[in-house]
C-alpha positions as CSV (number, residue, x, y, z in Angstrom):
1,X,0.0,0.0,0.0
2,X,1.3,3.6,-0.7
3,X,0.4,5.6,2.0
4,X,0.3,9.5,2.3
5,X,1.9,9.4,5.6
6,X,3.7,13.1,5.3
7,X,0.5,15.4,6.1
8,X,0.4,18.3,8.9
9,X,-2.7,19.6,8.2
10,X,-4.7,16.2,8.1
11,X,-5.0,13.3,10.1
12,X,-7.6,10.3,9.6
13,X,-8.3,9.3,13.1
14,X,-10.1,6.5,13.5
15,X,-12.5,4.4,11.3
16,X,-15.4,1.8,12.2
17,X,-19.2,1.1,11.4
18,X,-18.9,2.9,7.9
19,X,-17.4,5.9,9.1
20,X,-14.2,7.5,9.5
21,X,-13.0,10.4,12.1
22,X,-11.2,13.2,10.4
23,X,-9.1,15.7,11.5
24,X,-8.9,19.2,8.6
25,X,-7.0,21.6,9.7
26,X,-8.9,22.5,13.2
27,X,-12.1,21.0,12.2
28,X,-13.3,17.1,12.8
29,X,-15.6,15.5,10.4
30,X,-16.9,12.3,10.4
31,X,-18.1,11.0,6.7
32,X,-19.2,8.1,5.4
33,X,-16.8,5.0,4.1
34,X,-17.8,2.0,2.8
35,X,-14.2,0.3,3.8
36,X,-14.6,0.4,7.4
37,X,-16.5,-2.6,8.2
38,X,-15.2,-3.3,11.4
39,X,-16.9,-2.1,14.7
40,X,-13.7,-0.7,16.3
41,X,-13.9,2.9,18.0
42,X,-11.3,4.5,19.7
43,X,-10.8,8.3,20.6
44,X,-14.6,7.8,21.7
45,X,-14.9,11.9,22.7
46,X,-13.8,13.1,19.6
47,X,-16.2,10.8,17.5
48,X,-18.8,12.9,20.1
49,X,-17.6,16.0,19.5
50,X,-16.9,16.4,15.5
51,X,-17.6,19.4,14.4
52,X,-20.1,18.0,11.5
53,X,-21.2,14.5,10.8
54,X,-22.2,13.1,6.9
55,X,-25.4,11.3,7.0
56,X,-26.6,9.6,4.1
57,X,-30.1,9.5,3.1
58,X,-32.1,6.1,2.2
59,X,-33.0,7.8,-1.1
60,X,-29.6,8.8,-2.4
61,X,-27.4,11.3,-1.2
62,X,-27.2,12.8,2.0
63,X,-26.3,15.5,4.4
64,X,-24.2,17.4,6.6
65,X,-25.5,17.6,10.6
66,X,-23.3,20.6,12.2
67,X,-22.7,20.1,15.7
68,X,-20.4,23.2,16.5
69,X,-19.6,25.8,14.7
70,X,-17.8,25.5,10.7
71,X,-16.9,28.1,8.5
72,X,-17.9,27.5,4.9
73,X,-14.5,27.2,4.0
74,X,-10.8,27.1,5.8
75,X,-7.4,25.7,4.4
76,X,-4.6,23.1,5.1
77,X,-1.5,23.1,3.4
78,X,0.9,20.0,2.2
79,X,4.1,20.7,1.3
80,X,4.2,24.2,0.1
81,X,0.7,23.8,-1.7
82,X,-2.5,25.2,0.0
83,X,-6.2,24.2,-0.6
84,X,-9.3,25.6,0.1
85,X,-12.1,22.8,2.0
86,X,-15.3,22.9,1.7
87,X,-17.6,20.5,2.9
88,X,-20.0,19.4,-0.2
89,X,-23.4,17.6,-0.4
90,X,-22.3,14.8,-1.4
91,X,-20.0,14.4,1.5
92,X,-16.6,15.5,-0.1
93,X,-14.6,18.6,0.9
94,X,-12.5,18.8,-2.3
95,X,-9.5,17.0,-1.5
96,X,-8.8,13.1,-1.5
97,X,-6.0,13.3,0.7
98,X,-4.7,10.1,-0.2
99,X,-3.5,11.5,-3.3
100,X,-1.0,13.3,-1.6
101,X,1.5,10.0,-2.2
102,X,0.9,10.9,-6.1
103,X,1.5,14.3,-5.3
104,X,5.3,13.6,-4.0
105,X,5.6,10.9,-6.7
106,X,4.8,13.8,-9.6
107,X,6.9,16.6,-7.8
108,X,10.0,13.9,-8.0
109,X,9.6,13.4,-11.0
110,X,9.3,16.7,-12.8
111,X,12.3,18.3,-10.3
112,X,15.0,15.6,-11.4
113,X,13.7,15.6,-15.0
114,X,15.9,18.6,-16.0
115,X,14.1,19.6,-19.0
116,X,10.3,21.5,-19.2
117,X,7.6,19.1,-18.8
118,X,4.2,20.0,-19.6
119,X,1.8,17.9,-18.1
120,X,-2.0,16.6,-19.3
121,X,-4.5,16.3,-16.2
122,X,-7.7,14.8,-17.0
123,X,-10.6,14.5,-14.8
124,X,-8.7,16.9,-13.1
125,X,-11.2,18.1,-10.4
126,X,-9.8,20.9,-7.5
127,X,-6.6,20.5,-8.9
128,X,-4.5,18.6,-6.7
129,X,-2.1,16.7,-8.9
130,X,-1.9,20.7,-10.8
131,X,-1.0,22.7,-8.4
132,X,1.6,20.0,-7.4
133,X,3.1,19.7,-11.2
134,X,3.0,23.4,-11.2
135,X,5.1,23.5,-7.9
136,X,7.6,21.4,-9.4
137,X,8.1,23.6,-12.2
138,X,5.8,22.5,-15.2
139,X,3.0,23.3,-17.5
140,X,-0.5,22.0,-17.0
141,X,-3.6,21.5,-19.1
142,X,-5.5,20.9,-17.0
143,X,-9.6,19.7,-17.9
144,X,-12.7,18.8,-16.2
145,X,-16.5,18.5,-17.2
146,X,-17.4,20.7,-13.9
147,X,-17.1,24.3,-14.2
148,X,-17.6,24.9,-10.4
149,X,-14.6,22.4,-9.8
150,X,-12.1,24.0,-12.4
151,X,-13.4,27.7,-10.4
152,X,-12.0,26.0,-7.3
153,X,-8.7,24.2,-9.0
154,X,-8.1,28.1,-9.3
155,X,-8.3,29.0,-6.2
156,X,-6.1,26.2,-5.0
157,X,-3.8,27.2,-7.4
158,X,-3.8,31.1,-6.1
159,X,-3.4,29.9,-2.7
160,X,-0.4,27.6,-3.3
161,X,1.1,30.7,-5.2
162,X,0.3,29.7,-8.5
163,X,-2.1,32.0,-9.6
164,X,0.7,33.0,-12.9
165,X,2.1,29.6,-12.9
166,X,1.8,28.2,-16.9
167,X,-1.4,26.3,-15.9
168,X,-4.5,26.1,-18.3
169,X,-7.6,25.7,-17.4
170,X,-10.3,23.9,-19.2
171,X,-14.3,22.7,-19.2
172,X,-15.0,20.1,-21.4
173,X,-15.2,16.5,-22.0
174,X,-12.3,14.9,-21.5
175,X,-12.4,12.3,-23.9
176,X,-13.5,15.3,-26.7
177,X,-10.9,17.2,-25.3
178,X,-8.1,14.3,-25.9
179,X,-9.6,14.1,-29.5
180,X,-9.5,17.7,-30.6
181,X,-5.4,17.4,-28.3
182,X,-4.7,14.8,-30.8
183,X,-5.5,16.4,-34.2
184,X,-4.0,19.7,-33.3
185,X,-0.6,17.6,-32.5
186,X,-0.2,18.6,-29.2
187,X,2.3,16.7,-26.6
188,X,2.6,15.6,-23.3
189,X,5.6,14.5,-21.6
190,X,2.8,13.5,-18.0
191,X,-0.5,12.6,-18.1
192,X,-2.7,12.2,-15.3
193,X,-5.9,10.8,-15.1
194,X,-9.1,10.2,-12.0
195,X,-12.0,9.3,-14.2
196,X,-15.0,8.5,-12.2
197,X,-16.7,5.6,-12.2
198,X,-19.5,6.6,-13.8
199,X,-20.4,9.9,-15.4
200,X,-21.7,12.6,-18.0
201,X,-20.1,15.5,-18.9
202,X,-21.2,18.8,-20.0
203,X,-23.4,17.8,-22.7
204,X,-24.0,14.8,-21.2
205,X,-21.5,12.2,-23.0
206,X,-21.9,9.0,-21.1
207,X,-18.9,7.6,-19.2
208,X,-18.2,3.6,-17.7
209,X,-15.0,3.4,-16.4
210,X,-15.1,-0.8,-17.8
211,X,-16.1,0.9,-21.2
212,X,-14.1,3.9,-21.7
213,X,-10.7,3.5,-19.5
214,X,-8.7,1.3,-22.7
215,X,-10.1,3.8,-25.1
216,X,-9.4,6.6,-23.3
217,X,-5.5,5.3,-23.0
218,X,-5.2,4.5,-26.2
219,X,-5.6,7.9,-27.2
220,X,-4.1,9.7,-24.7
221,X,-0.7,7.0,-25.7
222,X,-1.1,9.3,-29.2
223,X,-0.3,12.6,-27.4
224,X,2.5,11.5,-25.4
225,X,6.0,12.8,-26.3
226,X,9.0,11.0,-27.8
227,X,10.3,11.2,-23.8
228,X,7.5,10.9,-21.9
229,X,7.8,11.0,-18.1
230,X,5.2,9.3,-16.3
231,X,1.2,7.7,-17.0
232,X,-0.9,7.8,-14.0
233,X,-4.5,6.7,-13.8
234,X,-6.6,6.4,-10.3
235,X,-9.7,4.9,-9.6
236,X,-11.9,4.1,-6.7
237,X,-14.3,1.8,-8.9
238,X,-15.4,-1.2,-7.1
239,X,-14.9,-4.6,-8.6
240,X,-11.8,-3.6,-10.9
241,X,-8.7,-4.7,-9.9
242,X,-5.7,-2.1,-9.9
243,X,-4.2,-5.4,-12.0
244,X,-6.9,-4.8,-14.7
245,X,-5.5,-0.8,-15.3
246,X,-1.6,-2.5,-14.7
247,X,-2.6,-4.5,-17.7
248,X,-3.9,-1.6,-19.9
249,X,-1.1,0.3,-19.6
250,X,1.4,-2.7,-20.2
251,X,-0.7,-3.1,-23.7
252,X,-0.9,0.4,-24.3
253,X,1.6,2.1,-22.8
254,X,4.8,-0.1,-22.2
255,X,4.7,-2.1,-25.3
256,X,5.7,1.4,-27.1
257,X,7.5,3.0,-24.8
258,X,9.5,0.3,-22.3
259,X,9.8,1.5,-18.6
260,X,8.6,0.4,-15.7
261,X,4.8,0.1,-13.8
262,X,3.5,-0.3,-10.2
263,X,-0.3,-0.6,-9.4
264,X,-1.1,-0.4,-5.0
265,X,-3.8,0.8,-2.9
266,X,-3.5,4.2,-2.0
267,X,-4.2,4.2,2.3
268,X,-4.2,6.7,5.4
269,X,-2.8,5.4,8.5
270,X,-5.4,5.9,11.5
271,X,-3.3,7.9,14.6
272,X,-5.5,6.0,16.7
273,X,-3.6,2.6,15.8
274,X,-1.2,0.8,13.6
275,X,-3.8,0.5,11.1
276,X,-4.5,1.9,7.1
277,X,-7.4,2.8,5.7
278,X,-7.4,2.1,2.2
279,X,-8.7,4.9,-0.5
280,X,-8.7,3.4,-3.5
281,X,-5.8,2.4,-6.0
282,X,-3.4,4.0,-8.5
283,X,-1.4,3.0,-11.3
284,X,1.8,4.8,-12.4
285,X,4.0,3.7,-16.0
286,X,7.3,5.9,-15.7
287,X,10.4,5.9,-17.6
288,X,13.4,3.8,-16.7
């Protein structure tokens, strides 16, 4: 498991009963997570006294119950990158935290390269894996469906520092995007991808992970440059093994340009024991 074990600013707590304990900043949440099947509770006054717990409804989605006082939205920083939370209806605050262990593993790689690197993030959300290829010195595209989450990649990217950094910023379909990326010629020497599960985007092009991921790689392999750096695809889809998106990429991906791939579960450790939580998996093709 690759855990993002280097954080300040967060802290998972505790997990049990479908739920975890969350420390942001100077603010405790308690959200929902199917991965926590064990009843197990430790630090029982803090799990009393969280600021706000996520409650899902019976009918689809949920809501937030505020127990003390929460601003609408605060920041934590990770390295020298900010970010803005903001807790969200459907039980997010904007950041996976998780990803921070792709976040170190993008930042090494674009210092040591020693040549520009521009950088392609799809289904690029708040801007995570952006604002940390910025930091490191390159140029991002970087494109989501969501306007309001592109708005707030912004802001991240202002509060890190970045607001001149060579980042572009783009709503659209990603997989429309790709196609227009790949008849104007246009090169990547990273690309990063989070597609969802399942989705629509702005003019409501269908998306299924099982369906679209080898397509969706297969075209992106077109717009990577004659030394590409890295290939990085995360998913929290249930029922598709990490190994299935190892294998894309060794079809796709490492069968034209060599180098090496690892595929783990991304995890938090919980403070309250020796235990991880895990969050999903990532893959990562990089270059000898």
């Amino acid at each position: 498991m690759l855990l993002a074990d280097k954080w300040n600013d967060y802290c998972l707590i505790d997990a049990s009963d479908g739920q975890k304990l969350e420390k942001w900043g100077d603010f405790y949440l308690v959200r929902p997570d199917p991965q926590a099947i064990w009843s197990h509770r430790s630090e029982k006054k803090l799990w009393d006294t969280a600021h706000a717990v996520y409650h899902r409804s019976k009918s689809g989605g949920g809501s937030w119950d505020y127990r003390q006082a929460l601003p609408d939205a605060w920041q934590i920083k990770y390295r020298n990158l900010t970010f803005n939370v903001k807790p969200m209806g459907f039980k997010h605050t904007g950041i996976f935290p998780e990803q921070a262990a792709n976040w170190d593993f993008v930042i090494d790689k674009i210092s040591n390269a020693g040549r520009p690197i521009k950088v392609l993030n799809l289904f690029a959300y708040t801007g995570g894996a952006t604002v940390a290829a910025a930091s490191a010195g390159a140029s991002v595209v970087h494109v989501d469906a969501a306007k309001g989450m592109v708005a707030w990649a912004k802001e991240n990217a202002a509060s890190s520092g970045l607001a001149d950094a060579p980042i572009r910023y783009i709503v659209d379909d990603c997989v429309k995007f790709v196609e227009r990326e790949i008849r104007r010629g246009n090169k990547y020497d990273v690309i990063i991808m989070d597609p969802p599960t399942y989705g629509r985007g702005p003019k409501g092009e269908l998306w299924r992970f099982e369906d679209e991921l080898f397509p969706l790689v297969t075209k992106c392999a077109k717009l990577m440059s004659d030394t590409p750096l890295a290939f990085i695809v995360n998913s929290y889809t249930t029922g598709i093994s990490h190994t299935v998106v190892s294998n894309v990429l060794s079809y796709v991906i490492k069968s034209r340009f060599g180098g090496t791939i690892e595929s783990d579960e991304l995890g938090l450790k919980m403070s309250s024991s020796s235990l991880a939580l895990p969050c999903g998996y990532t893959t990562r093709w990089f270059e000898k």
